[in-house]
C-alpha positions in Angstrom: -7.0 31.4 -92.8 -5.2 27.8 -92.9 -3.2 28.5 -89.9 -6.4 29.7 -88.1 -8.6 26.8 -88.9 -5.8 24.4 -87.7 -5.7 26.4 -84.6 -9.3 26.0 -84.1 -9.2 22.2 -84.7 -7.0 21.9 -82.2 -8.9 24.3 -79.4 -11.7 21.7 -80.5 -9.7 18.7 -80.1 -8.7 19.8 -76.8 -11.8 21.5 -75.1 -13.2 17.4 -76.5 -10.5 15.6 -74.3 -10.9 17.7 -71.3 -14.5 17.2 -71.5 -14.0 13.3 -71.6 -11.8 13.5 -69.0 -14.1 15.6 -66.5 -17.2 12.9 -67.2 -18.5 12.4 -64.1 -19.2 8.7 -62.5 -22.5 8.4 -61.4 -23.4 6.4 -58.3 -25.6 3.9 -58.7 -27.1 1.1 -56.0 -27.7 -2.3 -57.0 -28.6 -4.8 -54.4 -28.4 -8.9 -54.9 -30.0 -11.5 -53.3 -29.3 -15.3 -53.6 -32.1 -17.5 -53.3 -31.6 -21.4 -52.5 -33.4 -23.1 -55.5 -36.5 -24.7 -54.0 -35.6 -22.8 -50.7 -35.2 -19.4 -49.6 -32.7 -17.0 -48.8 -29.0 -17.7 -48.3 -27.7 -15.2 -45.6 -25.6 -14.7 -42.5 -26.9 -18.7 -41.0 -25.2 -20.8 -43.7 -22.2 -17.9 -43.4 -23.2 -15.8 -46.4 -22.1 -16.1 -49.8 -19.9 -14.2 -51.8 -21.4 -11.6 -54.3 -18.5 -10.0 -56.7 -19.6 -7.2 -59.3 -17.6 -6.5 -62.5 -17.8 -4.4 -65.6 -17.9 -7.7 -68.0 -15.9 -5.1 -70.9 -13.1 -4.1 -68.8 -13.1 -7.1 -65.7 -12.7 -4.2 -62.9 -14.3 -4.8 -60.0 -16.8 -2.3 -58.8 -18.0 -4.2 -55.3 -17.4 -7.3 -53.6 -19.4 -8.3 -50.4 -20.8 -11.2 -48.4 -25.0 -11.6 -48.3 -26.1 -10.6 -44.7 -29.9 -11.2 -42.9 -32.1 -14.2 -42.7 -33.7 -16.6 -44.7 -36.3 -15.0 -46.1 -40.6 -16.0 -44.8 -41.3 -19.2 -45.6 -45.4 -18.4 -45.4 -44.5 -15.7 -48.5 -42.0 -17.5 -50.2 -42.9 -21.4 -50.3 -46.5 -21.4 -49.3 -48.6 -18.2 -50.4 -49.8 -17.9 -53.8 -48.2 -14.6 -55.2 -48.9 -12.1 -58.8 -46.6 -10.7 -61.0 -44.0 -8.2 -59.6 -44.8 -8.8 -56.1 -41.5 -9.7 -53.7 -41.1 -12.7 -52.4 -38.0 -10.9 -50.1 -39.1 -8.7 -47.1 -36.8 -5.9 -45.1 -35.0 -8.5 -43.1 -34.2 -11.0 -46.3 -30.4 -11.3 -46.9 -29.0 -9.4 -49.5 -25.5 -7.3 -50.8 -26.1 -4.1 -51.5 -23.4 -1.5 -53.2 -23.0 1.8 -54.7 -20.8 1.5 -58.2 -19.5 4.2 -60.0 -20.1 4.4 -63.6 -19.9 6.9 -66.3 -21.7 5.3 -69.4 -24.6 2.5 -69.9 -22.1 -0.9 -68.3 -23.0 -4.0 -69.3 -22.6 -5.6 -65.6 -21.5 -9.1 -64.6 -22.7 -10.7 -60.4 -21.0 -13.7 -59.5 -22.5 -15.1 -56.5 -20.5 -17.6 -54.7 -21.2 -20.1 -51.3 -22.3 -20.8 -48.6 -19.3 -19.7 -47.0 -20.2 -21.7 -43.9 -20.0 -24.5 -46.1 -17.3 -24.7 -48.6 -17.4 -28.1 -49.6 -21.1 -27.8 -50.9 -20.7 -24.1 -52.5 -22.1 -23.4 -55.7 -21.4 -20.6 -58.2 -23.6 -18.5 -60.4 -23.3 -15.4 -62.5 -25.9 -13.5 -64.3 -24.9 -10.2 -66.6 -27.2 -7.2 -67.4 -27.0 -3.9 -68.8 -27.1 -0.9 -65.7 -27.4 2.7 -67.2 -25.4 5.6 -64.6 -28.2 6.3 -61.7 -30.6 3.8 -62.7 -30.1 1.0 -60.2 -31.7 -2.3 -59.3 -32.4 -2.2 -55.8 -36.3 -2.0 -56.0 -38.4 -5.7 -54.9 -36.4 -8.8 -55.1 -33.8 -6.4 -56.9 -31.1 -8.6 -58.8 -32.1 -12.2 -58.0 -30.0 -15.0 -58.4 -30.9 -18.6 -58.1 -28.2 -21.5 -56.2 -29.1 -24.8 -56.8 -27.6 -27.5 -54.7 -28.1 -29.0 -51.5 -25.1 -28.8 -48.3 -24.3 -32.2 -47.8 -22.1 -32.9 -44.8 -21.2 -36.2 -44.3 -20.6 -37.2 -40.9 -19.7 -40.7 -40.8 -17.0 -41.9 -41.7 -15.5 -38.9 -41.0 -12.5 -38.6 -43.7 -9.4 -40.5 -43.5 -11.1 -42.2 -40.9 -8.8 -45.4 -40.6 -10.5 -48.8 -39.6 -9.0 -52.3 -38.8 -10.7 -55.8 -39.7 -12.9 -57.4 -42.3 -15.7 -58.1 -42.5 -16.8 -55.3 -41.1 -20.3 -53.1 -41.0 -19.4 -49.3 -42.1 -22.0 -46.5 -40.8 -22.8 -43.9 -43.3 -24.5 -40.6 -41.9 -25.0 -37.1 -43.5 -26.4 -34.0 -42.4 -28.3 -32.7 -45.4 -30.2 -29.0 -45.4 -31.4 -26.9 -48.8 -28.5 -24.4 -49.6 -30.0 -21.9 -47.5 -30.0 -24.2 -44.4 -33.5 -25.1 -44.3 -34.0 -28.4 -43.2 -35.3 -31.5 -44.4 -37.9 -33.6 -43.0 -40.3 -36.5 -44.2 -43.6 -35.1 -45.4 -42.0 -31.8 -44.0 -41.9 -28.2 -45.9 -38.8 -30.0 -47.8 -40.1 -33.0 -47.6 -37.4 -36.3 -47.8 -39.3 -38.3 -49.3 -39.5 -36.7 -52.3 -35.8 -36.6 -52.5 -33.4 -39.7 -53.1 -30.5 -39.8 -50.7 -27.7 -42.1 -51.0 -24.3 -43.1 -51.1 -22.0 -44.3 -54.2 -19.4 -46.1 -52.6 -15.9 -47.1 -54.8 -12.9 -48.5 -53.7 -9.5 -47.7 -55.0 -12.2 -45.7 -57.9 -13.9 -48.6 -58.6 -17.3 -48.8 -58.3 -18.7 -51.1 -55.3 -22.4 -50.2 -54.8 -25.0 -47.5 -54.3 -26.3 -47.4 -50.3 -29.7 -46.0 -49.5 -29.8 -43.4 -46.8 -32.8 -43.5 -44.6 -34.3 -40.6 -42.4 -32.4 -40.7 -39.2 -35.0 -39.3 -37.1 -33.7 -35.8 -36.3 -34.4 -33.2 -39.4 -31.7 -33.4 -41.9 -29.9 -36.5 -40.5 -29.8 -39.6 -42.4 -27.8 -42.8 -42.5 -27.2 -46.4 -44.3 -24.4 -48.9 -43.6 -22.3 -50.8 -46.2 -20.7 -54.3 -45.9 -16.7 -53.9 -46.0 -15.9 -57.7 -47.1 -11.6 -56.3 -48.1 -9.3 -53.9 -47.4 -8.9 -51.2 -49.4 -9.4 -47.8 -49.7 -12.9 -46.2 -50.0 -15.0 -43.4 -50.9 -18.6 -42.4 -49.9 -20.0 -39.9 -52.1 -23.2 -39.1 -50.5 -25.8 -37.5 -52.8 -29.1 -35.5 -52.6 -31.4 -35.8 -55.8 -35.0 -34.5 -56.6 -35.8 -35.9 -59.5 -39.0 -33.4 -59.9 -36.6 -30.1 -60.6 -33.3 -31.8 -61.2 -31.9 -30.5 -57.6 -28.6 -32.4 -56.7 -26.2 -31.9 -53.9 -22.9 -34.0 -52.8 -21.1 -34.7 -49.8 -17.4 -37.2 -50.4 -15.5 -38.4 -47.6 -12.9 -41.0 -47.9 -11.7 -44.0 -45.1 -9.7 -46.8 -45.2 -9.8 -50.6 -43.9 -7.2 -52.3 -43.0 -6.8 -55.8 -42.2 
């Protein structure tokens, strides 16, 4: 009887480790969207951004993709009043979508990752939730995450831009958009007067002064000018800043004066 019920353990032991092994992974669709905080959607204009899916327990990667489509309406997204549950993204609003396999209830981590089209200004962000095996997250705005930032390009001086003679006037111009390329304008949909737009300028990292950037009179451009009185080495760290949601974006660029 001894040798039987050993036998039968092991049948059981076995038939249990060939049913583990034959689990089945269950496709499952989740679709992300990035949304510019204050703005709308980041997709294939500002390059995309770079979405990366993971099981947070084991750090596999179950999908990596770039966002794709346009920026979203901006009548549905910044303007109309909207209820609960209702999407702010439409069928052409950029997203990532993938299929993962998984076998059991995955506690899920999205890294989202750009603009692509504008490396110097990217952001990062990562959210985690639970996804049980067929029960995706593709429905509405689907899995939404929020980039804050502004793309600050500055222009002028353009860096390691190398100039000769002091005193001299030094012209500082940025083009600044929302992270989703959306531009900004005074009294406009992102209106620049709300926002604070400067430069901190330090030479040989000490600090010099702080230049006010004006509205250039083309949406997005702005520019100041700063008062090289020695030669050194300098650095223009243009910055964006709304002080009503705590936005903030910066663009550096370096140059040099020589006597």
């Amino acid at each position: 009887m001894e040798g039987i019920t050993m036998k039968a353990m092991l049948i059981g032991v076995i038939l249990a480790a060939a049913a583990a092994s034959t689990a089945l992974a269950v496709p499952t669709q989740i679709t992300v969207r990035v949304k510019a905080k204050d703005a709308q959607f980041v997709g294939t204009s500002m390059g995309g951004v770079l979405v990366t899916i993971k099981d947070v327990r084991t750090g596999k990667v179950l999908a990596r993709g770039n966002t794709a489509g346009g920026t979203g309406s901006s009548e549905k997204i910044m303007i109309a009043p909207r209820a609960r549950s209702v999407p702010m993204s439409d069928g052409n609003s950029a997203k990532f979508a993938a299929s993962i396999d998984i076998e059991e209830p995955t506690l899920i981590e999205v890294t989202a990752y750009g603009p692509l089209g504008h490396v110097n200004s990217a952001n990062k962000v990562t959210a985690t939730q639970w996804v049980v095996p067929g029960k995706g997250i593709s429905e509405g705005d689907a899995w939404l995450l929020e980039l804050p930032g502004y793309v600050v390009d500055v222009q002028e001086p353009a860096v390691h831009t190398v100039m000769k003679g002091t005193p001299r006037e030094v012209t500082i111009t940025a083009h600044i958009t929302m992270m989703c390329g959306c531009p900004l304008t005074p009294n406009g949909m992102w209106d620049s007067s709300k926002i604070e737009i400067s430069a901190i300028v330090t030479k040989d990292g000490r600090h010099m002064g702080v230049v006010p950037l004006r509205y250039a009179g083309s949406p997005s451009q702005f520019t100041g000018s700063w008062n090289v009185r020695e030669a050194g080495t300098y650095q223009a760290a243009v910055y964006a800043y709304d002080a009503a949601n705590g936005n903030t974006g910066v663009g550096i660029s370096t140059f040099t004066v020589k006597q």
